[in-house]
C-alpha atoms as one frame of an Amber mdcrd trajectory, in Angstrom:
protein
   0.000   0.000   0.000   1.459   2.910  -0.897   2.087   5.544   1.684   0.171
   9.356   1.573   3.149  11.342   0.593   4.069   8.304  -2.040   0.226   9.155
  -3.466   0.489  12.930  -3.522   4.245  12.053  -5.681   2.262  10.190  -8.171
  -0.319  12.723  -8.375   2.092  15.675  -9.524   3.556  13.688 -11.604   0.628
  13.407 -13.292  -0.025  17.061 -13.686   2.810  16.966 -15.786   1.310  15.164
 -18.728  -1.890  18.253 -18.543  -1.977  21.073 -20.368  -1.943  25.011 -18.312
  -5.098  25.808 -17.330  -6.673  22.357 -17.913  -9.991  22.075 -16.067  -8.812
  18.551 -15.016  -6.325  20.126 -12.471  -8.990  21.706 -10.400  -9.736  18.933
  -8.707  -5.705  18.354  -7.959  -6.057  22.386  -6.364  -5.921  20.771  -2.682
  -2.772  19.600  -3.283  -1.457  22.398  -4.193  -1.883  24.637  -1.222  -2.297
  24.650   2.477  -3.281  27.700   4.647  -1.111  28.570   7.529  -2.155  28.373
  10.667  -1.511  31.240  11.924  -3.141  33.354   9.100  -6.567  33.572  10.420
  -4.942  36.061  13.158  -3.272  38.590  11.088  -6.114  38.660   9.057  -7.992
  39.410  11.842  -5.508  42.137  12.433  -6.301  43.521   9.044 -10.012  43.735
   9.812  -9.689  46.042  12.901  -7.710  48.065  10.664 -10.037  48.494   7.841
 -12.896  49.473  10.160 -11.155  52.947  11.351 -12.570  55.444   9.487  -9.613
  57.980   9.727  -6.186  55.906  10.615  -3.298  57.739  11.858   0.249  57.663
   9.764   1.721  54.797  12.243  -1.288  52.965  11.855  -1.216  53.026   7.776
   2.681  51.852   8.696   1.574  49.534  10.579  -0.974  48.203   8.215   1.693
  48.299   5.562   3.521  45.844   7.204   1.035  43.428   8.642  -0.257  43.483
   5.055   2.719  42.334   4.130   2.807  39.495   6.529  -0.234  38.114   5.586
   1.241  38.039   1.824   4.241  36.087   3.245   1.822  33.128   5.197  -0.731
  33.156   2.143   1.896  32.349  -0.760   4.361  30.324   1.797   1.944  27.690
   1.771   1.602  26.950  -1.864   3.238  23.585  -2.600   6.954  23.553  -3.899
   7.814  26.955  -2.886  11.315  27.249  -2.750  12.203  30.469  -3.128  10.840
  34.021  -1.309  12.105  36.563  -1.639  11.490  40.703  -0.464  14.847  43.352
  -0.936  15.990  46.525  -2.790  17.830  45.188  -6.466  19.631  47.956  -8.018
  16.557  49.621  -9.230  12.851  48.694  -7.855  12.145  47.071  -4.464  10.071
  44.370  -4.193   7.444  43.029  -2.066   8.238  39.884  -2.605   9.410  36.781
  -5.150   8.139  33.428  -4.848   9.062  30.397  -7.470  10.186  27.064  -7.272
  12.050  24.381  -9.512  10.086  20.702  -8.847   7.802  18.902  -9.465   5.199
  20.663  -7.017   5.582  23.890  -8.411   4.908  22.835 -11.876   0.958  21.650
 -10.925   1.252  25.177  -9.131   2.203  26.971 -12.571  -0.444  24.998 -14.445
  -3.039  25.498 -12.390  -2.260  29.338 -12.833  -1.909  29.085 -16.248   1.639
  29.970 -16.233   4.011  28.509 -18.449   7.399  26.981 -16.995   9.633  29.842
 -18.484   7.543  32.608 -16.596   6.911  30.269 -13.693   7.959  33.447 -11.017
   5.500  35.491  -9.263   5.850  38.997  -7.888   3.175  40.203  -5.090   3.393
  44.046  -4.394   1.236  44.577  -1.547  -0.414  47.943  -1.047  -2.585  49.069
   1.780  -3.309  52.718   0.752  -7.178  53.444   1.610  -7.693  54.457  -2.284
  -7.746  52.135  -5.243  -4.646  51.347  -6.901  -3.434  54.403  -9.425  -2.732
  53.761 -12.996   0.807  54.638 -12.041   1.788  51.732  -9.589   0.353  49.137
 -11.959   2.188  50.834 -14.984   5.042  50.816 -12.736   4.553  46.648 -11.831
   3.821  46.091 -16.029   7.226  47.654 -16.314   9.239  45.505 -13.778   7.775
  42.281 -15.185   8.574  43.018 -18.876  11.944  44.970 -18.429  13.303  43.550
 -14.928  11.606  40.194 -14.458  11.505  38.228 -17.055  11.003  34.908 -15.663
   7.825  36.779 -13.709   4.248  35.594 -15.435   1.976  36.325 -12.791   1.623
  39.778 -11.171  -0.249  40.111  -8.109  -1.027  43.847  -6.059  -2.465  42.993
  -2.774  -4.533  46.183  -1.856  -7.328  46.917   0.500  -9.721  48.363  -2.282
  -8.452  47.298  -5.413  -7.415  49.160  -8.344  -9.293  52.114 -10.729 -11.212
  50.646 -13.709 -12.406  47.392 -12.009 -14.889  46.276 -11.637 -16.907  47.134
  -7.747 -19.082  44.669  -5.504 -22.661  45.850  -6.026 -22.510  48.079  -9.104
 -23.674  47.363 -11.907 -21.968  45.259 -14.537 -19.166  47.448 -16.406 -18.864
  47.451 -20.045 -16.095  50.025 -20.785 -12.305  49.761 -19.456 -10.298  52.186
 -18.697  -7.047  53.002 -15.820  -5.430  50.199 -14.202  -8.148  47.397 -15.902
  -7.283  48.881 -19.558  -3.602  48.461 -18.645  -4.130  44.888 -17.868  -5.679
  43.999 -20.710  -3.063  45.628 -23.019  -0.231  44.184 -20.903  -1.408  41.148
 -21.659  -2.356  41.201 -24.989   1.256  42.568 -25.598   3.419  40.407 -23.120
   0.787  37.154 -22.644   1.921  38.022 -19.271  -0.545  38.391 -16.127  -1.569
  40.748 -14.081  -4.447  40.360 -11.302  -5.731  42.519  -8.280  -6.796  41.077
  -4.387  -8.685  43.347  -2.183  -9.635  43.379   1.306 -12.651  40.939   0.332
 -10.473  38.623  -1.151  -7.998  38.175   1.456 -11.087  37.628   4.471 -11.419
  34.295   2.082  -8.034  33.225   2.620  -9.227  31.558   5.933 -10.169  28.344
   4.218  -7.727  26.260   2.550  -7.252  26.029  -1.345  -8.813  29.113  -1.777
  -5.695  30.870  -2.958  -5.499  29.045  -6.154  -8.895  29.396  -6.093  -9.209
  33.063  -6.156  -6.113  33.674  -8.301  -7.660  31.391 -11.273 -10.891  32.937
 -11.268  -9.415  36.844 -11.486  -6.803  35.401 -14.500  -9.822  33.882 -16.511
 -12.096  37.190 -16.276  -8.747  38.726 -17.748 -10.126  37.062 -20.954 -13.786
  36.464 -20.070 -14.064  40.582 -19.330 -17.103  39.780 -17.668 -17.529  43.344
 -16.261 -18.294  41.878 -12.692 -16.456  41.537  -9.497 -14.911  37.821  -9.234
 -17.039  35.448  -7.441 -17.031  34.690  -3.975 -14.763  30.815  -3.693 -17.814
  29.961  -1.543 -19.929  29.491  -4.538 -17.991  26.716  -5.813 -19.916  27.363
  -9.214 -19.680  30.161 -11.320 -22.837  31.516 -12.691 -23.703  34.483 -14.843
 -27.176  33.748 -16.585 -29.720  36.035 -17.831 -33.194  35.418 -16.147 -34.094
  33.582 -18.841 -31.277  30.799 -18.988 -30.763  30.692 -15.198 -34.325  29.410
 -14.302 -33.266  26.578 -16.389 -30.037  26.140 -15.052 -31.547  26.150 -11.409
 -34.506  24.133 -12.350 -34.056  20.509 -10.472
């Protein structure tokens, strides 16, 4: 009988012989990633935070940091990680670096719908009351395509998100424009990715699997443009019907 680390082995493996982005690999998603323990608490931490109205310097610091902490235990437990990295290089500074070289991190890069060349992700992590400015994601398009090269996922972790996307509650968008338009023409131009958590999306993170979870959905709206927030991982389907065509689809 073969033992549970033996099975897990054999199951990457597998993930070799699939294609990026395969829907088969969702099911392999909780092997991919494990929430630390101690997450729940900081993020905690960065729920006090968001509910003071008018926050002092220090405590925009503060959040700074402990925003940064919670990018460090969300991405340390994604399976194969071994390398993370946050320092000054001779020009930008970054947040942090995470890639690995196995086996592991390959059903990680597929499942993101990386390819292995541009298996490296950057995370800048932002907690700034305001959206994210045009600027700082112009500024991120330019690291990955002049400085990074191996980076093909992008990541800003922000408390509200970035200008141009899409908002919970309003109603569905149909133009682009700001940090969304620069997405889309980063991509177009570089295949590369770029994708946006806010506050909402990190209160998820308490449940395991949902990183990969999250980051999947918010790279397929990249081409779906669906003009809609990203759904919640607790619907585990996602559906976006007119009336007409979701009666059916909800009819039993």
């Amino acid at each position: 009988m073969p033992s549970q680390d033996e099975l897990v082995e054999f199951i990457t493996n597998a993930m070799d012989l699939l294609e990026p982005g395969d829907p088969a690999l969702n099911k392999l998603i909780p092997y991919c990633y494990k929430a630390d323990n101690n997450l729940s608490k900081y993020l905690d931490k960065l729920k006090t935070f968001t509910e003071i109205k008018k926050p002092t310097r220090n405590q925009t610091q503060e959040a700074g940091k402990l925003l940064e902490q919670i990018v460090l235990l969300s991405f340390k437990g994604l399976k194969g990680v071994q390398s993370m990295k946050s320092f000054q290089s001779a020009g930008p500074q970054y947040d942090l670096l995470v890639t690995g070289d196995d086996i592991y991190w390959k059903g990680v890069t597929k499942t993101l719908y990386l390819e292995w060349e541009n298996r490296n992700i950057v995370i800048e992590a932002k907690a700034t009351k305001d959206p994210l400015p045009d600027k700082q994601f112009a500024r991120l398009c330019s690291i990955m395509e002049h400085n990074l090269i191996g980076a093909g996922l992008g990541i800003f972790v922000t408390l509200n998100g970035a200008t141009g996307f899409p908002k919970r509650n309003n109603p569905r968008q149909r133009a682009v424009s700001d940090c969304r338009l620069r997405q889309i023409v980063f991509h177009a131009r570089t295949k590369k990715i770029i994708v946006v958590l806010d506050k909402e999306d990190l209160f998820e993170l308490r449940k395991n699997v949902t990183l990969i979870e999250v980051l999947t959905r918010k790279i397929r709206d990249l081409s779906e443009l669906s003009g809609l927030p990203t759904t919640p991982v607790e619907n585990c389907q996602e559906i976006d019907l007119p009336a007409h065509l979701k009666s059916l689809y909800e009819d039993n």
